[in-house]
C-alpha positions as CSV (number, residue, x, y, z in Angstrom):
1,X,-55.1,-47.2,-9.0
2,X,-52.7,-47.7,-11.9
3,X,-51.4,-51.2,-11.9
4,X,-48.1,-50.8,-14.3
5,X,-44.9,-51.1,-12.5
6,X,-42.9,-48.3,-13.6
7,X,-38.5,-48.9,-13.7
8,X,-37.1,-47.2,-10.9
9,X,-33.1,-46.7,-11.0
10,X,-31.7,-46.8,-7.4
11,X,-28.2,-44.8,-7.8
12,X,-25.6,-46.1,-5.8
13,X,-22.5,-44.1,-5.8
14,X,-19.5,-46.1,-3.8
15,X,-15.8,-45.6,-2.5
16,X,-14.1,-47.9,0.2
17,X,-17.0,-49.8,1.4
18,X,-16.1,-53.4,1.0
19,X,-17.7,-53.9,4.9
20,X,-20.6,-51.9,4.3
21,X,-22.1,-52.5,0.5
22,X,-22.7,-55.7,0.8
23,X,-25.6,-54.9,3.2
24,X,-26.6,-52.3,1.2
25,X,-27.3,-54.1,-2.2
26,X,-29.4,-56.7,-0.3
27,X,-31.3,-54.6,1.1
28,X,-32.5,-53.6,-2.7
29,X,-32.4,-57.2,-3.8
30,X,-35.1,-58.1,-0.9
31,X,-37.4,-55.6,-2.1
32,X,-41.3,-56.7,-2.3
33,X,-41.2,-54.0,-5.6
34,X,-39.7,-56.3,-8.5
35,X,-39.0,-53.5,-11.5
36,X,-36.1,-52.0,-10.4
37,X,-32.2,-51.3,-11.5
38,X,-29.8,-50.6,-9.4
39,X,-26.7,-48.9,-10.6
40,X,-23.4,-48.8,-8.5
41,X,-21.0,-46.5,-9.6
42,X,-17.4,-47.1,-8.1
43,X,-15.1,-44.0,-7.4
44,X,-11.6,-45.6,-7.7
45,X,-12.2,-48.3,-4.6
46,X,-9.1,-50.2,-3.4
47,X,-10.4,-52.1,-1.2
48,X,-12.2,-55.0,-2.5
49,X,-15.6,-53.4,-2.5
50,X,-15.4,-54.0,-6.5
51,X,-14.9,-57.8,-6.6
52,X,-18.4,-57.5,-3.8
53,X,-20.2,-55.6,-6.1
54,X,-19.7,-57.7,-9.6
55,X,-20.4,-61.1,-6.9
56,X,-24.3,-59.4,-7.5
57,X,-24.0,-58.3,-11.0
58,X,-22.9,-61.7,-12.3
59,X,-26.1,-62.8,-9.5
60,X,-29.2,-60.6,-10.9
61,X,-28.8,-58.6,-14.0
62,X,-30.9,-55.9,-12.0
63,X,-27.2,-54.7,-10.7
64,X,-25.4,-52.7,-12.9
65,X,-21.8,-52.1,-12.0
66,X,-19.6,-49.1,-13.7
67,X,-16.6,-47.2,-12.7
68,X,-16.1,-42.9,-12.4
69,X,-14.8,-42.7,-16.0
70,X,-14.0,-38.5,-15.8
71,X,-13.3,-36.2,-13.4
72,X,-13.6,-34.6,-11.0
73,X,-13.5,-37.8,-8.3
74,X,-16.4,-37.6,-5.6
75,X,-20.1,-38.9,-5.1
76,X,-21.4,-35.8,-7.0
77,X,-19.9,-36.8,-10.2
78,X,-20.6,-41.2,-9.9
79,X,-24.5,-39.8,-9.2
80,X,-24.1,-38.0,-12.0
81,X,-22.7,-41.3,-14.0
82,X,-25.9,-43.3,-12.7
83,X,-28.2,-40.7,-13.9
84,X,-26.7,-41.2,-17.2
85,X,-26.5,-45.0,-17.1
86,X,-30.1,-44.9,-15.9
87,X,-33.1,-46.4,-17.6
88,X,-35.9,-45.8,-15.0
89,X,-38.8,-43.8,-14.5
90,X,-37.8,-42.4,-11.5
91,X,-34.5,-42.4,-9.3
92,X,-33.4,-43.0,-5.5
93,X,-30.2,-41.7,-4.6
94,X,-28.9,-43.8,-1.9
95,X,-25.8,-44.1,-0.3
96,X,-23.6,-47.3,0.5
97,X,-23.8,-47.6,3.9
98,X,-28.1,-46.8,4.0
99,X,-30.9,-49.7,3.5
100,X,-33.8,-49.8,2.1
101,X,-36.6,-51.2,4.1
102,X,-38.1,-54.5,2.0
103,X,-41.4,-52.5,1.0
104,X,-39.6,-49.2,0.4
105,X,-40.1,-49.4,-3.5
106,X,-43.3,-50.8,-3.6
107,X,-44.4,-48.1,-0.8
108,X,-43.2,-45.0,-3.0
109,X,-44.6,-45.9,-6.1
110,X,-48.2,-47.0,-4.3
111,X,-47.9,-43.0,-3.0
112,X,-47.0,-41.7,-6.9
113,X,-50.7,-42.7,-8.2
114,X,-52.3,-41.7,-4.9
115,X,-50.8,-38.6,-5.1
116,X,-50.1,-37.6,-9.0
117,X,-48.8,-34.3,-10.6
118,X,-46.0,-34.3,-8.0
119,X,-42.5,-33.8,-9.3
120,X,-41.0,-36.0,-6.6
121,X,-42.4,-37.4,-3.0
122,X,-40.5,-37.4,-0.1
123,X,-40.3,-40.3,2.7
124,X,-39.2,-40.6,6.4
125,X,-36.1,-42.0,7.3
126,X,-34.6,-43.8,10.5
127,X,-31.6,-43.7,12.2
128,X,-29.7,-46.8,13.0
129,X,-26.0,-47.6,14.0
130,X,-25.4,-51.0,13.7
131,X,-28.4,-52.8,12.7
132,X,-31.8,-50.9,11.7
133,X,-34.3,-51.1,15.0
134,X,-31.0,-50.4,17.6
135,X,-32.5,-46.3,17.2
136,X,-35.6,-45.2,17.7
137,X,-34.7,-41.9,16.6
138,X,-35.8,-39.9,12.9
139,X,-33.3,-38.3,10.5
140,X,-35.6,-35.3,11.1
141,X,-39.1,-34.4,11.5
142,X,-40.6,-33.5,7.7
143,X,-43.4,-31.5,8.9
144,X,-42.5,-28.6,10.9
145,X,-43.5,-24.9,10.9
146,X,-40.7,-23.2,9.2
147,X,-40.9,-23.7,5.2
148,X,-38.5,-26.7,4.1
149,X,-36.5,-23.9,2.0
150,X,-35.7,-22.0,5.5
151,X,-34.9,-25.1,7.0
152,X,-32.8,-26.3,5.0
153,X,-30.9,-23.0,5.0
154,X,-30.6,-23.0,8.6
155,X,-29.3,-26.6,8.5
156,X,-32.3,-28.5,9.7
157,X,-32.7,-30.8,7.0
158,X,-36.4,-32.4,6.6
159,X,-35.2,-35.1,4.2
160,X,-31.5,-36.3,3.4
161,X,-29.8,-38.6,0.1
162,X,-32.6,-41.1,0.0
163,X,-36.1,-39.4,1.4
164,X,-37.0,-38.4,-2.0
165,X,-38.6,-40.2,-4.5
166,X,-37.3,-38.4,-7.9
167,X,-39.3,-37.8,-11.6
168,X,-36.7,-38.8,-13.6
169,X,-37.5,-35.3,-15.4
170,X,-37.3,-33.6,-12.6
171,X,-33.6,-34.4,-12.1
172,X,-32.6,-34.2,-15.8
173,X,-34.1,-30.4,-15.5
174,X,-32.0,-29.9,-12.8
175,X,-29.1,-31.1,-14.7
176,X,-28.4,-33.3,-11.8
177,X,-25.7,-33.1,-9.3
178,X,-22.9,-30.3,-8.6
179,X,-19.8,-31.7,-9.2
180,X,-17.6,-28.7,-8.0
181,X,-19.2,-30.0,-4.3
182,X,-17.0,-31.6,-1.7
183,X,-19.5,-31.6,0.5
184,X,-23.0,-30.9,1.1
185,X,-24.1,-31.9,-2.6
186,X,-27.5,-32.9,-1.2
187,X,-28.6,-29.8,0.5
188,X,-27.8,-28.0,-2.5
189,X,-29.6,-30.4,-4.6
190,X,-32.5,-30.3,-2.3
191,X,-32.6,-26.6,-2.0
192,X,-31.8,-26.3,-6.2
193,X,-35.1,-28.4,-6.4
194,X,-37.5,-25.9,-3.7
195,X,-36.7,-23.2,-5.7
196,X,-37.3,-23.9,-9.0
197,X,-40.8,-24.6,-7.7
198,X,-40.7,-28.1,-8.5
199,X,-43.9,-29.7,-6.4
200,X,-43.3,-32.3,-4.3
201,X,-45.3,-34.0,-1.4
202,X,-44.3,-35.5,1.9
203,X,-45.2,-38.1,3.7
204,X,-46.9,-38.8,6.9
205,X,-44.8,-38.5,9.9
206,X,-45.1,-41.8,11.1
207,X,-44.0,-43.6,8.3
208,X,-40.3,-44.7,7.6
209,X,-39.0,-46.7,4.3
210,X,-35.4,-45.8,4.5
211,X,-32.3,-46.5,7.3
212,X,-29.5,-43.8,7.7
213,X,-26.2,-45.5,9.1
214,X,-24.9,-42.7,12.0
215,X,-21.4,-43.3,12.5
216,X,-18.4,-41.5,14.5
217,X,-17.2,-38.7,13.4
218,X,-13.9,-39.2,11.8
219,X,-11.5,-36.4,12.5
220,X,-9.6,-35.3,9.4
221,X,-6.6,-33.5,8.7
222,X,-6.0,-29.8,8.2
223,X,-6.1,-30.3,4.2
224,X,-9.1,-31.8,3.8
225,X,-10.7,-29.3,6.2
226,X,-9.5,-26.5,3.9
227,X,-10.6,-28.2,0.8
228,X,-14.3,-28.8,2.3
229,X,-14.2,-24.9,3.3
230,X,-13.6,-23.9,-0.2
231,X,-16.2,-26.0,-1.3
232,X,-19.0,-24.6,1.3
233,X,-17.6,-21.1,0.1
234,X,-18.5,-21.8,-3.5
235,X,-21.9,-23.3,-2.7
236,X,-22.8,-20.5,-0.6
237,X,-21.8,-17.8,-3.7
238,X,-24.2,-20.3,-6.0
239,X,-26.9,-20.7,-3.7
240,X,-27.6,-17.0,-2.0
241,X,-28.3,-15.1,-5.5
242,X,-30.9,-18.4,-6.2
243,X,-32.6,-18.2,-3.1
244,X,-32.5,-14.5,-3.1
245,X,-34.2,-13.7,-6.8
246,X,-37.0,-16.1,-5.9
247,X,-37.5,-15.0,-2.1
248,X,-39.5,-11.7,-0.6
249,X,-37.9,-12.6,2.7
250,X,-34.6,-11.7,1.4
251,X,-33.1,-10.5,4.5
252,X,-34.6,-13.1,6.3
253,X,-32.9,-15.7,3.8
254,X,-29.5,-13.7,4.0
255,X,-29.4,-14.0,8.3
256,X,-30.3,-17.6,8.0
257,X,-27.7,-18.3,5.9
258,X,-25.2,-16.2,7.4
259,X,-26.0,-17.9,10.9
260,X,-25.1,-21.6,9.3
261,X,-21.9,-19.7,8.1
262,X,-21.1,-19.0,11.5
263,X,-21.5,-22.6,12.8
264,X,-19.8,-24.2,10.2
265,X,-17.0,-20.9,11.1
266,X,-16.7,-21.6,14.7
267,X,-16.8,-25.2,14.1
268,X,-14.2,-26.0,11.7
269,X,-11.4,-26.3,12.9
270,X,-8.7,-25.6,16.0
271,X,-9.7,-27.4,19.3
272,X,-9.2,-24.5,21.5
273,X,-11.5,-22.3,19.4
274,X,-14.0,-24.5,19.6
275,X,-14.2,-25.0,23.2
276,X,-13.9,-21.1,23.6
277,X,-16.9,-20.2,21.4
278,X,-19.1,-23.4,22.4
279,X,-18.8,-23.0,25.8
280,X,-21.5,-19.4,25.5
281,X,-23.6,-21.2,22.6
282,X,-27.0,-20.7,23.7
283,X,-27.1,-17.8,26.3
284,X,-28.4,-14.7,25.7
285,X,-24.9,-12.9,25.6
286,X,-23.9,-15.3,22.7
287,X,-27.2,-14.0,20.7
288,X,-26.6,-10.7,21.2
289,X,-23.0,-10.9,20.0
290,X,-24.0,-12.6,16.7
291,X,-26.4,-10.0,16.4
292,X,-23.4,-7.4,16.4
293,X,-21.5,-9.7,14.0
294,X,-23.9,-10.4,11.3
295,X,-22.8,-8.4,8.8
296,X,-19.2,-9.3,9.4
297,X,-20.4,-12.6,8.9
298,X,-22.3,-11.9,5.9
299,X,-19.5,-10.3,4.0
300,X,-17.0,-12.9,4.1
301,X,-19.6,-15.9,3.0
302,X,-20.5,-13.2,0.2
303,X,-16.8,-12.6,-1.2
304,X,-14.3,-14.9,-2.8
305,X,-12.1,-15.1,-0.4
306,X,-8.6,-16.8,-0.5
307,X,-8.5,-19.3,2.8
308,X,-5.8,-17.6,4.3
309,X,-8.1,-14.4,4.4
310,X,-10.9,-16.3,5.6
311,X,-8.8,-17.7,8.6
312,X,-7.8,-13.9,9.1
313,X,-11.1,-13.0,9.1
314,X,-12.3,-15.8,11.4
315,X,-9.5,-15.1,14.3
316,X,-10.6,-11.9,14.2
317,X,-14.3,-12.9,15.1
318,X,-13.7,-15.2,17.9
319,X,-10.7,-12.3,19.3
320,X,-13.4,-9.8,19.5
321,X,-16.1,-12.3,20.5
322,X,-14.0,-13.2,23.5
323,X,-13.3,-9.6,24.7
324,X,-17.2,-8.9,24.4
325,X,-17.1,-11.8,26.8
326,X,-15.0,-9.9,29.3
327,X,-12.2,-12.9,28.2
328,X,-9.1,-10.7,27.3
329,X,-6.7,-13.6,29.0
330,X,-8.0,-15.8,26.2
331,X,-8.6,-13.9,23.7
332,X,-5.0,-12.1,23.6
333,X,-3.7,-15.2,24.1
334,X,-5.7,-16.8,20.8
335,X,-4.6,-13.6,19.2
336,X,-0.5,-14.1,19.3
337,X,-1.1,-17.7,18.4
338,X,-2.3,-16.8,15.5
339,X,0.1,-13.9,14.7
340,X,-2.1,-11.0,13.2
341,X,-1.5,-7.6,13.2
342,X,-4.1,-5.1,11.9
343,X,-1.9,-4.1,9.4
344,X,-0.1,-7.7,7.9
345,X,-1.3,-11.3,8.0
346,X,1.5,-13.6,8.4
């Protein structure tokens, strides 16, 4: 086996997380694999997290500090930054509130020269909430029967941000992130990556090198809920004609993609809706009615569609999903709340 230690850059994009970082960056400082940078890349932070983060630049000239110096503002665009501020031979992208076990490094680049002419090599990755060891639990399982492009579409990720070990080619072909993302940035990455055919390999499934901090869901407000829709709507346009042009199972592809439209549709927002649709998730009348729907579904992810048409759209769904569910007391109720007619949207 080779014995050179090759740079790796481990990409630290950061907002807000003065409580959090602090854990993170030691867990990269206590790494058993010695030739490594770690850039942080600091997306207008306000709350002390910068004054942390220079504590371990002026420490261990490993940590490289910079702020977002261009639009547009989000962890899309501070990757971006780090790719470009990178010297290494290959990147992690990790996020501020994950560790690093202490031989992560040193694990991944003992896999690279066991397993060469790979493009980038993907690792498991544990769950914790408070401390890594309080969950037993996997992000995911990365062997499975469906394909990892399929899975991915259908929303059950096999790796997230920091499972993959990247070439830094690899990303520079890709042209890294997409900064037009709200949200999501990773699966399109990930997906970006599958089909282009770059080859990567997995690990086995018992083996875990990375921590995934689960937290509560925060509940935000109508306005950002709008602006992450917009975002899933342009991601959604970019990805299907990708997948599509390098797929035989096109229709295959299409239904998977227009089934994680209709979570994400039920799903987003208005608390009533939500308990209305979720409470027939799962039975056979609920398949059937998606069935029905598809293509309904399918059109609106495939159009640009202004959100106020989308909601339109969507109301419509769930009205007619409730009366196939012999509901008409709550679906004509959801329909004059949200005042349509079939001839003006108001």
């Amino acid at each position: 086996m080779c014995t050179t230690q090759p740079l790796i850059s481990v990409i630290i994009p950061s907002y807000n997380r003065s409580e959090l970082i602090k854990e993170t960056l030691d867990s990269v400082h206590s790494q058993s694999y010695q030739n490594w940078e770690c850039i942080i890349v600091d997306d207008g932070s306000t709350d002390g997290s910068q004054e942390i983060i220079t504590r371990y630049v002026m420490k261990d000239e490993r940590f490289r500090f910079f702020q977002r110096n261009r639009e547009p503002k989000g962890a899309p665009t501070c990757r971006n930054i780090g790719i470009e501020k990178s010297e290494g031979d290959y990147f992690i992208f990790l996020d501020s509130d994950d560790l690093l076990a202490d031989n992560c490094l040193e694990n991944r680049i003992k896999n690279v020269y066991l397993n060469t002419n790979y493009d980038f090599w993907v690792f498991g990755t544990y769950v914790f909430y408070d401390k890594p060891g309080d969950s037993s639990d996997n992000w995911n399982l990365l062997h499975k029967d469906n394909d990892d492009l399929f899975r991915f579409i259908l929303y059950d990720n096999p790796w997230g941000t920091g499972g993959p070990l990247w070439k830094k080619q690899t990303v520079q072909i890709l042209k890294g992130y997409d900064e037009s993302a709200y949200c999501w940035q990773d699966w399109e990455f990930h997906i970006r990556a599958i089909v282009n055919n770059f080859r990567y390999w997995k690990c086995n499934e018992d083996y875990h090198d990375l921590y995934y901090r689960k937290r509560a869901l925060n509940l935000s407000d109508e306005k950002h809920h709008l602006i992450k829709l917009k975002s899933l709507i342009n991601l959604f346009e970019k990805i299907e004609p990708i997948i599509s042009n390098n797929r035989t199972d096109k229709k295959k592809i299409q239904s998977a993609i227009g089934n994680l439209y209709f979570k994400f549709l039920i799903n987003l927002n208005d608390k009533n809706a939500i308990e209305l649709v979720l409470e027939f998730t799962g039975t056979k009348t609920y398949k059937r009615i998606f069935v029905t729907y598809e293509r309904i579904l399918l059109k609106i992810w495939m159009r640009k569609l202004t959100i106020q048409k989308f909601n339109y759209l969507k109301n419509i769904y769930i009205v007619n999903l409730l009366k196939l569910l012999n509901r008409e007391k709550f679906s004509s109720k959801y329909d004059s709340t949200y005042c349509f007619s079939k001839n003006k949207m108001i």
